[in-house]
C-alpha positions as CSV (number, residue, x, y, z in Angstrom):
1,X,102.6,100.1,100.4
2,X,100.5,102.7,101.9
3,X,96.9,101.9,100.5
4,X,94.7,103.0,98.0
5,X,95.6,100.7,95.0
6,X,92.8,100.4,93.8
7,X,88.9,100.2,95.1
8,X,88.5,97.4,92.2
9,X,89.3,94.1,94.4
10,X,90.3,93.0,90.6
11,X,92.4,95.4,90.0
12,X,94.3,95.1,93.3
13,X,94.3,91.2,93.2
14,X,96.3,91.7,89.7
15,X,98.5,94.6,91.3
16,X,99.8,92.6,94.4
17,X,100.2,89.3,92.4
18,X,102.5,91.6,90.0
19,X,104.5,93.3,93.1
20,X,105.2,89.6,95.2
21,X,106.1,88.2,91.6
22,X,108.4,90.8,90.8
23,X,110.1,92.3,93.8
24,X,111.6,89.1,95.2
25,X,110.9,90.4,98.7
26,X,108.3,90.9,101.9
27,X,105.4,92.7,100.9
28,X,103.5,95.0,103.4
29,X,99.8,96.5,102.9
30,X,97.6,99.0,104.6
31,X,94.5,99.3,103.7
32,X,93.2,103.4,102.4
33,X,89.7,104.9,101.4
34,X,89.7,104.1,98.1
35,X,89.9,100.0,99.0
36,X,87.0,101.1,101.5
37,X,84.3,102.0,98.6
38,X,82.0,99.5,97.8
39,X,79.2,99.8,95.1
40,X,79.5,99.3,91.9
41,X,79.3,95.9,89.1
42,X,82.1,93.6,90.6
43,X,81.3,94.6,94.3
44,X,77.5,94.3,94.1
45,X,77.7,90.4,92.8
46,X,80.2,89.7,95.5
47,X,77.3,90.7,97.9
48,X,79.2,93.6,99.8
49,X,77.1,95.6,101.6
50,X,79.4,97.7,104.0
51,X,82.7,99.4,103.7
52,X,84.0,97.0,106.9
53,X,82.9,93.7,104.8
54,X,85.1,95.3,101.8
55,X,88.2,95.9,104.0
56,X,88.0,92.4,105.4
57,X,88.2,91.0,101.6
58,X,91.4,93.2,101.0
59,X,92.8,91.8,103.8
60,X,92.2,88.0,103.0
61,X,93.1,88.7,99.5
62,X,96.3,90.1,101.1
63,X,96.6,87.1,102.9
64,X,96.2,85.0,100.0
65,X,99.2,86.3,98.0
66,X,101.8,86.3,101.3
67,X,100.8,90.1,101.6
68,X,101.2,91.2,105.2
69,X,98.7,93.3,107.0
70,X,100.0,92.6,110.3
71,X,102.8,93.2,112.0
72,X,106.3,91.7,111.6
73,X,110.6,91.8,112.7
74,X,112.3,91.8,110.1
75,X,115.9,91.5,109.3
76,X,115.7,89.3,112.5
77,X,119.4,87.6,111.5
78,X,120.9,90.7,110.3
79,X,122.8,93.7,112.1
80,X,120.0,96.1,111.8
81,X,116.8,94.5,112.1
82,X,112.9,96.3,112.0
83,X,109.6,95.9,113.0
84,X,107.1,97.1,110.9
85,X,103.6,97.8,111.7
86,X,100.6,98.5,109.4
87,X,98.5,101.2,111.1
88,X,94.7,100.9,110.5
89,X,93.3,103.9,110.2
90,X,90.5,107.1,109.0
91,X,89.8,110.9,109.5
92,X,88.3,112.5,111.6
93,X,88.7,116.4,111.1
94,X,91.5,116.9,113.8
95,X,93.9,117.9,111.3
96,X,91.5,121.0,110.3
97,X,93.6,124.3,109.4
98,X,93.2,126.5,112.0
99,X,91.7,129.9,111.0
100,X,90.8,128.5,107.7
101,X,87.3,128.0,108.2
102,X,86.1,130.3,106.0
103,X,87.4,128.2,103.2
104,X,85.1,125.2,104.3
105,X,81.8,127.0,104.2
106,X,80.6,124.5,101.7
107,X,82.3,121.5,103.2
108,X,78.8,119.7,103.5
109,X,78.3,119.8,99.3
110,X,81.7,119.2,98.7
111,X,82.1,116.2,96.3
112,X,84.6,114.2,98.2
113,X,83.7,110.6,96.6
114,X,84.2,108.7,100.3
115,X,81.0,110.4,101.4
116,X,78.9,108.4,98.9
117,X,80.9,105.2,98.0
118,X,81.8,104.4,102.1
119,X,79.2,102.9,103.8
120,X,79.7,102.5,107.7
121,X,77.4,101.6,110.6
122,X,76.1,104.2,112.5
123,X,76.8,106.1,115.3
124,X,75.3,103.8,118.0
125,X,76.8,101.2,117.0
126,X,80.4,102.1,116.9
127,X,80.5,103.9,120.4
128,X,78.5,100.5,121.7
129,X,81.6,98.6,120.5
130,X,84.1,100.9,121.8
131,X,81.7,100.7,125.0
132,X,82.1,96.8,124.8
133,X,85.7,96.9,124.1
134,X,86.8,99.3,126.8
135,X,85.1,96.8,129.2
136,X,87.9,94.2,127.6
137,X,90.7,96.5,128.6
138,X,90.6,97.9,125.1
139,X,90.6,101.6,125.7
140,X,91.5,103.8,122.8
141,X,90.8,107.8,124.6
142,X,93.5,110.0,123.1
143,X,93.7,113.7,123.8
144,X,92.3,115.2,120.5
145,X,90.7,118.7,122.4
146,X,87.1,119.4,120.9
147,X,86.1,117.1,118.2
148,X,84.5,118.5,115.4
149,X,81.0,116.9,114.4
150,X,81.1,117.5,110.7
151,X,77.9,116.1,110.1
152,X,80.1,113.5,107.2
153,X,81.9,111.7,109.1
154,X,81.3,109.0,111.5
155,X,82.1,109.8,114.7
156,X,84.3,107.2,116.5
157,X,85.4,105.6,113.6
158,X,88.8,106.8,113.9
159,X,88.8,105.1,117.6
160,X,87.0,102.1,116.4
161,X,90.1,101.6,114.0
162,X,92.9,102.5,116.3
163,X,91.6,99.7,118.7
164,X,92.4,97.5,115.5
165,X,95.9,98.5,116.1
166,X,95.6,98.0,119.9
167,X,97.3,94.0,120.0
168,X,100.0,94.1,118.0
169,X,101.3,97.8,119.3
170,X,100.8,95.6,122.9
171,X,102.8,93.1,121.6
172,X,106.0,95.0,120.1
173,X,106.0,96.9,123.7
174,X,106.0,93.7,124.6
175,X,109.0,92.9,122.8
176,X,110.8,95.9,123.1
177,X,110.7,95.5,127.0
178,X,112.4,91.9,126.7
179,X,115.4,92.9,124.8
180,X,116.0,95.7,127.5
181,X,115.7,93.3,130.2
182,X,116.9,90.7,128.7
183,X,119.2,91.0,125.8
184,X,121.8,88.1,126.4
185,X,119.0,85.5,127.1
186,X,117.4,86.2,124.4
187,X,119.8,86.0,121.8
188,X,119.2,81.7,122.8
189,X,115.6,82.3,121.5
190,X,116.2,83.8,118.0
191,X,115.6,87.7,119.3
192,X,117.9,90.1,117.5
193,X,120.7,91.1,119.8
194,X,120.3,94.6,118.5
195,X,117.7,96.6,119.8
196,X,115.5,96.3,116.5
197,X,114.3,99.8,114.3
198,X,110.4,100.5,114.3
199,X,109.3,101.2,111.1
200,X,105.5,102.4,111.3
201,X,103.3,103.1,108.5
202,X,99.1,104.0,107.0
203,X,97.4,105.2,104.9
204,X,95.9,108.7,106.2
205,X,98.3,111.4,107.8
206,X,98.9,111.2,111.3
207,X,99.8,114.9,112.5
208,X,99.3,118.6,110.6
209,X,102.9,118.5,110.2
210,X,102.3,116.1,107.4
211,X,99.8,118.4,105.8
212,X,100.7,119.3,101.7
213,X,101.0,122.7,102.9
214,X,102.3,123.0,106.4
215,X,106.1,124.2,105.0
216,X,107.9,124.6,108.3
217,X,107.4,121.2,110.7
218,X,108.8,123.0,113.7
219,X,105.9,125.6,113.4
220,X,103.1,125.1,115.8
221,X,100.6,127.4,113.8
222,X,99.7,127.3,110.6
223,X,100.5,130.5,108.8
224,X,97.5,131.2,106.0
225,X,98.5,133.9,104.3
226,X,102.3,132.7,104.2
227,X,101.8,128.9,103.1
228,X,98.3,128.7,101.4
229,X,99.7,131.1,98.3
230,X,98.5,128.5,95.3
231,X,95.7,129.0,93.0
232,X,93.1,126.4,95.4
233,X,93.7,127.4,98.6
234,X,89.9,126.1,99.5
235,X,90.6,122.5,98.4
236,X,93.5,122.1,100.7
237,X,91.7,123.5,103.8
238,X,88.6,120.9,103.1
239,X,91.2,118.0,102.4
240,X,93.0,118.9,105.7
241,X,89.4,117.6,107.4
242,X,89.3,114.1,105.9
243,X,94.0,114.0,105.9
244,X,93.8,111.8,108.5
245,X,93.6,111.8,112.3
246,X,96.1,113.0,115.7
247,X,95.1,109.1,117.0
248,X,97.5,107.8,114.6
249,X,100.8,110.1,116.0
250,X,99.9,109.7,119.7
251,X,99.6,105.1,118.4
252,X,102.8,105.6,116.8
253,X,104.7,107.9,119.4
254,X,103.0,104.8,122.6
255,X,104.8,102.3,121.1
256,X,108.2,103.1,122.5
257,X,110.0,105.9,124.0
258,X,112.5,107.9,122.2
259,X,116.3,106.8,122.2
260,X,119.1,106.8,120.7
261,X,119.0,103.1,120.5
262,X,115.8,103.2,117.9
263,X,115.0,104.9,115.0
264,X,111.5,105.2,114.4
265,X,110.2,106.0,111.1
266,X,106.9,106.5,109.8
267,X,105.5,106.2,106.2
268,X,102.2,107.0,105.3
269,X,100.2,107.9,101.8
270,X,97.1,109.6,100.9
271,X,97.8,113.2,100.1
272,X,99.4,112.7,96.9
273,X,102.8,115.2,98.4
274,X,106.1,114.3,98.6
275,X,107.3,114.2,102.0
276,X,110.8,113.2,103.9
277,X,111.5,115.1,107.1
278,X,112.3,114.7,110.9
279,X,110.3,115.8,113.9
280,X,110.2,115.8,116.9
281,X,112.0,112.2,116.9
282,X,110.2,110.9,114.5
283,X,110.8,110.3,110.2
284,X,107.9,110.7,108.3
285,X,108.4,109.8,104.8
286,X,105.5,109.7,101.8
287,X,106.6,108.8,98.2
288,X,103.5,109.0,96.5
289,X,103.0,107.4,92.8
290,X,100.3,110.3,92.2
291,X,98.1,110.5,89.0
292,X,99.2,111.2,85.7
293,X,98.2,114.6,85.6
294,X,99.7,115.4,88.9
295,X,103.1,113.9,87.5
296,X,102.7,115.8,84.5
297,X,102.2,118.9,87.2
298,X,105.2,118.3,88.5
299,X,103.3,117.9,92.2
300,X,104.9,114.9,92.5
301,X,108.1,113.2,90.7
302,X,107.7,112.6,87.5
303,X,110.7,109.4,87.8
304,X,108.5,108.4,91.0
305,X,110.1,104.8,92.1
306,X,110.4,102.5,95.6
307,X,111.9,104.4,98.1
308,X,114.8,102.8,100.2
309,X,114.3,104.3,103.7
310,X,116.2,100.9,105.9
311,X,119.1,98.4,105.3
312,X,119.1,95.6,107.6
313,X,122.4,95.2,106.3
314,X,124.2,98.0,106.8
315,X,127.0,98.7,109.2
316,X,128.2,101.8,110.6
317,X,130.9,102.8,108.3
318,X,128.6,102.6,105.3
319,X,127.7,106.2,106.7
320,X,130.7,107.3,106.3
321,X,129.5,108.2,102.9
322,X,126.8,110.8,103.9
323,X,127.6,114.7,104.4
324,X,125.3,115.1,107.8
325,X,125.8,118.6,107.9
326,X,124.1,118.7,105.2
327,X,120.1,120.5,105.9
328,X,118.9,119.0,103.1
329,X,119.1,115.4,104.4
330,X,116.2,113.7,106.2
331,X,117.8,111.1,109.0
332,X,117.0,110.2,112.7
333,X,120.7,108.5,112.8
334,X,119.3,104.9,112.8
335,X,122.3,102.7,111.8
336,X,119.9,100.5,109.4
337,X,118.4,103.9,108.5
338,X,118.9,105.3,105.0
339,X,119.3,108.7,104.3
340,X,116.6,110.6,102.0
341,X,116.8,114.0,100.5
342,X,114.9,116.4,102.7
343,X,111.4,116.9,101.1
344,X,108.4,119.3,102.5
345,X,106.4,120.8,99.2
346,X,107.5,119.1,96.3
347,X,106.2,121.7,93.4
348,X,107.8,124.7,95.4
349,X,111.3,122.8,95.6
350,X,111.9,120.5,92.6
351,X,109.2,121.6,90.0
352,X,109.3,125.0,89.4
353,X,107.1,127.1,91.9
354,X,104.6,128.4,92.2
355,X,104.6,129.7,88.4
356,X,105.2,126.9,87.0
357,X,102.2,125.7,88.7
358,X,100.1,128.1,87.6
359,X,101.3,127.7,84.6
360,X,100.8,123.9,84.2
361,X,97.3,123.9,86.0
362,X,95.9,126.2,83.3
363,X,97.4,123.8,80.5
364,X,95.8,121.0,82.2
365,X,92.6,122.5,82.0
366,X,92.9,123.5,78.4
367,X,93.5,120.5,77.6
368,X,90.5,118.7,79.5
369,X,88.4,120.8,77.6
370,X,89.8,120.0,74.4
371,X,90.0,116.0,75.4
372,X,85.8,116.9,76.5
373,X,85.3,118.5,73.3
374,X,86.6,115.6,71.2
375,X,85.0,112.7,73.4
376,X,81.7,114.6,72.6
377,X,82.0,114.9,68.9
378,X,83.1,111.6,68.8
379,X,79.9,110.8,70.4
380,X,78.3,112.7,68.4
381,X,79.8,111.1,64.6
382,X,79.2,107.7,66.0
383,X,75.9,108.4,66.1
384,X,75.6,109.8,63.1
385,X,77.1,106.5,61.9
């Protein structure tokens, strides 16, 4: 599960006890903004403070329900067996549309709810502990180009989390290098004597491939007046600065090389769009439960359900069933993989266009207004009362 549950620990406590009750299987969890807000009734009597005090009670409520948050293999006994990898993660304005500026002139009063209910430690602090932990052999530099200083958002946050990642990644390498050296000896110690599928996933998006409105993944520019034709094209150019951050793809794509002997697949949430396609060697795949006005939208399925993306199970022939010349399949050719229905703008392809999204945004704000005009004569008659 990709994050953002819920920012009410409550809440999620009930909504993981309900998911390891009821799916009968290993859970995983990453952590997203909305579990990073603090403030507010419950949070303020449990004496949280910061937004990194918050994310270490997720995690040990995770940990108290059999919830991982760490990495793990998988399907260790099977045919095709996985590691999986939570990636910790935040934004940092690398994904930013090119030649879109314009459309963020007022990115500084934009209301986007992290800037008031995430509370982080400053500047100093952060690049002191990226100072101390580069001195430990921790070093987390990534080629991002110029960084943008939005003024909103912590610089070297993004780093501070990615060094978060930095043990287990080591470890899987780790891994992955003994069952290439090694494969016969290590079947003796319980290691899988297939070379094991890597199965990545976060919360935020990790490249501007993954962007709601970047339509063609093989295109290295982002064409404006081509892709941004819906009725808020200024939303989607401010979101694009807090999607997520490059760190995550250049984490992901360290881990291990491209072959033929490993699928890699990467799963990630936040954007509330539909997503299943390849790139350069890499699945990315985000199956997004959405609001209920964005299901009634049609912006994202309106039958929504767990995805299957890997079978530990599976054997070769079981593919025998898939038409691969088929373009409107998303699959690397991992033997555990599962095949998914190709997916890049969801409201385009499978709910009616851009019409019917017109069409349905207007309704929904008809209806808000009617909803507001009864809540406030309700108000209204029970004071009267």
């Amino acid at each position: 599960i990709a994050g953002d549950i819920s920012h009410d620990l409550s809440t999620l406590e009930e909504t993981l006890c309900i998911l390891v009750k009821n799916l009968n299987c290993h859970v995983f969890f990453v952590w997203g903004n909305h579990e990073a807000w603090i403030g507010g009734r419950e949070m303020d009597s449990r004496g949280i403070k910061d937004s990194l005090q918050k994310i270490e009670l997720v995690k040990k409520l995770c940990s108290r329900f059999g919830v991982y948050t760490d990495f793990q293999l998988v399907g260790r006994a099977k045919e095709n067996p996985a590691f999986i990898l939570p990636i910790e993660s935040w934004y940092d304005a690398t994904l930013s549309l090119r030649g879109c500026e314009d459309l963020c002139d007022s990115f500084n009063s934009w209301p986007w709810v992290d800037f008031v209910r995430c509370e982080w430690p400053d500047e100093h602090t952060i690049k002191e502990w990226l100072s101390n932990a580069k001195e430990l052999g921790k070093d987390v530099v990534y080629e991002r180009g110029h960084l943008e200083n939005t003024g909103r958002i912590p610089m070297g946050l993004t780093e501070w989390f990615a060094l978060q990642n930095f043990d287990s990644i080591q470890q899987i390498q780790n891994l992955y290098d003994k069952w290439k050296l090694d494969m016969g000896e290590s079947e003796s110690n319980n290691y899988p004597s297939s070379c094991p599928g890597l199965i990545t996933f976060s919360h935020f998006l990790p490249n501007n491939k993954t962007l709601p409105d970047w339509k063609e993944p093989s295109e290295e520019i982002f064409l404006r007046d081509e892709w941004l034709d819906h009725p808020v094209p200024n939303v989607s150019a401010k979101f694009a600065k807090v999607s997520g951050s490059k760190i995550i793809d250049e984490q992901i794509r360290s881990i291990i090389l491209p072959s033929n002997e490993t699928a890699r697949l990467h799963v990630f949430g936040h954007s509330h769009r539909p997503k299943d396609f390849v790139y350069d060697g890499i699945r990315y795949i985000h199956n997004p439960l959405g609001k209920p006005a964005e299901r009634d939208m049609n912006m994202v399925s309106r039958e929504v359900d767990f995805q299957l993306i890997w079978n530990c199970s599976r054997s070769d022939a079981s593919l025998l069933e898939y038409d691969f010349s088929d373009k409107n399949m998303s699959f690397l050719g991992g033997t555990g993989e599962v095949p998914g229905s190709k997916m890049i703008r969801f409201w385009e392809e499978r709910g009616g266009g851009k019409k019917a999204l017109r069409r349905n945004m207007r309704h929904r704000k008809i209806r808000r207004r009617l909803e507001v005009k009864r809540f406030v004569r309700d108000v209204k008659k029970t004071k009267l009362d």
